[in-house]
Structures are given as structure tokens and as C-alpha cells.
C-alpha positions in Angstrom: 188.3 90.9 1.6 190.3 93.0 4.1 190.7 90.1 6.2 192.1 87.9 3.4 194.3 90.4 1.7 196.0 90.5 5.8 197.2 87.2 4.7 200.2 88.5 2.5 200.8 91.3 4.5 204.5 90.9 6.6 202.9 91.5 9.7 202.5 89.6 12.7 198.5 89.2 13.5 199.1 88.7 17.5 200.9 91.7 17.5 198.3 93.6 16.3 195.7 91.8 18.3 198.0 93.4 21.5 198.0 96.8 20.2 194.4 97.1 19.3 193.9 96.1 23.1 196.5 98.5 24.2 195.5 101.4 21.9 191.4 100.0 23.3 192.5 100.4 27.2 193.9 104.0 26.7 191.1 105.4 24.5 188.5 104.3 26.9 189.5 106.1 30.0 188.1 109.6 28.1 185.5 107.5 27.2 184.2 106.7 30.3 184.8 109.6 31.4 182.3 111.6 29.3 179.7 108.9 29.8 180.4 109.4 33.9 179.7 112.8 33.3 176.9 112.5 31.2 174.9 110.0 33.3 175.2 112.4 36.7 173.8 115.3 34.9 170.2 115.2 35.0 169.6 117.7 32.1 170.8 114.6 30.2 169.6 111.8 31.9 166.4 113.4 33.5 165.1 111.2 36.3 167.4 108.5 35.7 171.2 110.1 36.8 172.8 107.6 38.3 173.6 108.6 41.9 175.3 107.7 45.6 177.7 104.4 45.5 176.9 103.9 41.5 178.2 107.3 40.9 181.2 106.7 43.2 182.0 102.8 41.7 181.7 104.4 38.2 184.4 107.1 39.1 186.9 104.4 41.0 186.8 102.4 38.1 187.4 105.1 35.6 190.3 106.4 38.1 191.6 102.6 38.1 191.2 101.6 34.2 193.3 105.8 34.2 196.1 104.6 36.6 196.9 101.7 34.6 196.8 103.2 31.0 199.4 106.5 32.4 201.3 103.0 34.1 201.4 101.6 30.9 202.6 104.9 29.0 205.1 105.9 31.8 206.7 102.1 31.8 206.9 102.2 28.3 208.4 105.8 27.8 210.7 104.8 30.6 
């Protein structure tokens, strides 16, 4: 029903489809984040912490999917 009453809303659908991706990208870099964290501490994870070049991939990306979100922001603000 949501969906349908959309239809006579004055809004433009692709739009929305490009903020829900930007507002997606800049949420999930605390995201990932927390679940870094919480799969490198064994108290949470027990024998199954992820560890060496995982741990390290998991961290690069987060740093990466990060740089590109505060790009984003700064480009836009600017």
C-alpha cells in the first residue's frame, strides 16, 4: 500500500533510489566497524575471532568504504 500511494506523491523515485544508496554507504562505515570489532574479540566470538590478513582486509576495506563516504561529504559540503 506504501508503495502504491508513492504513485501520487511529487517525488522523483530515482532520486530517492540515489539517496537511500548514499544515506546506505555512510551508515555502514560504523557499521562495519562495530562488527570489525566485535569479530576480533574473542570474548564475543570465542574460538572463532577472525585473525592475521582477514583481520587486516576487514580493516582496509572499512578504512576504504570510510575515505570515500568523508569524500563524498567533504565534496558535497564544498
Amino acid at each position: 500500500m506504501a508503495g502504491a500511494a508513492m504513485n501520487f506523491l511529487p517525488f522523483n523515485p530515482v532520486r530517492a533510489l540515489v539517496w537511500s544508496a548514499v544515506i546506505n554507504g555512510v551508515v555502514a562505515v560504523p557499521v562495519i566497524a562495530l562488527l570489525m570489532h566485535m569479530t576480533s574479540n574473542p570474548a564475543i566470538m570465542g574460538d572463532y575471532t577472525i585473525v592475521g590478513t582477514l583481520r587486516i582486509a576487514g580493516w582496509m576495506g572499512t578504512a576504504a568504504i570510510g575515505a570515500a563516504a568523508l569524500g563524498m561529504i567533504v565534496s558535497t559540503l564544498w
